[in-house]
C-alpha positions, 0 to 999 in steps of 0.5 A, a space after each residue: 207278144 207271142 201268140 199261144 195257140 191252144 192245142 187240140 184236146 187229146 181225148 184220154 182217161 187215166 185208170 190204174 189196176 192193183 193186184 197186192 203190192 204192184 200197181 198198173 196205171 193205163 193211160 188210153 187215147 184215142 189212135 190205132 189200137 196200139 197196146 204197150 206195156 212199160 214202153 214194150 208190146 202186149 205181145 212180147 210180155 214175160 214170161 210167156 206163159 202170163 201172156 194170155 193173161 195179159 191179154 185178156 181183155 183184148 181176147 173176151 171183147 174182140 180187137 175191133 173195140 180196141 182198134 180205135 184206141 192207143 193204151 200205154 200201161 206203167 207198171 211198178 212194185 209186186 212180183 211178176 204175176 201179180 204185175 200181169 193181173 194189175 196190168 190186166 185189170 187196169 187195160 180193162 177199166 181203162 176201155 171201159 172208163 174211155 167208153 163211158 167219157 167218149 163214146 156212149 154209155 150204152 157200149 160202156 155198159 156191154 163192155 162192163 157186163 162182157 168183162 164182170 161175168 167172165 171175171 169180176 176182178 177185171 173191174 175191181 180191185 181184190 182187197 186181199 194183202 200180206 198180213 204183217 208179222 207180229 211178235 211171238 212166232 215167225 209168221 203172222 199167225 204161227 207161235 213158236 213151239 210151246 214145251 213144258 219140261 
């Protein structure tokens, strides 16, 4: 019989980030500070004028809380803007999840404060969505114009 060696458990958490129709999901591990998004660097993320947004989380905590792990980002659905909020939020929860399951929860704790006071939508999700078009009018909520004569 052939003996199966157990592999040495990898610490990793797996966290998403939705902005309206486009949802990141971030898978953090331990390594050496390497942040890739859809297989990409951080720092080549179009168009350049989102990537400071992208890049958020990394420039309020510091590189020194990133330098102990490797995060890779997939991101689907949505338009270009709102995929740079959705992989922004799920680069955030996916530090903070990370610290709460394998470092300590005291750090977590910074961490969460650091990013809820200088952005409460790093951490939760904006419930806000594309209302749908109903009958009557061309949108949503305008009718079509009403004439009597």
């Amino acid at each position: 019989m052939a003996t199966t060696e157990a592999k040495p458990r990898v610490n990793a958490v797996q966290v998403f980030g939705r902005k309206k129709n486009a949802v990141a999901v971030a898978h953090c591990k331990a390594g050496k500070g390497v942040i890739r998004l859809n297989g990409s660097p951080l720092h080549l993320v179009e168009p350049r004028i989102l990537r400071l947004k992208a890049a958020e989380p990394v420039l309020i905590l510091g590189r020194e809380r990133f330098q102990n792990v490797d995060i890779r980002v997939r991101v689907k659905g949505g338009g270009y803007t709102s995929q740079v909020y959705a992989v922004r939020q799920a680069i955030a929860k996916s530090l903070v999840a990370y610290y709460q399951k394998f470092v300590d929860e005291q750090t977590k704790n910074e961490i969460k404060a650091i990013l809820g006071d200088y952005d409460r939508t790093l951490l939760v999700a904006d419930p806000r969505r594309c209302e749908p078009k109903k009958a009557g009018g061309p949108s949503a909520r305008a009718r079509y114009q009403k004439s009597y004569r």
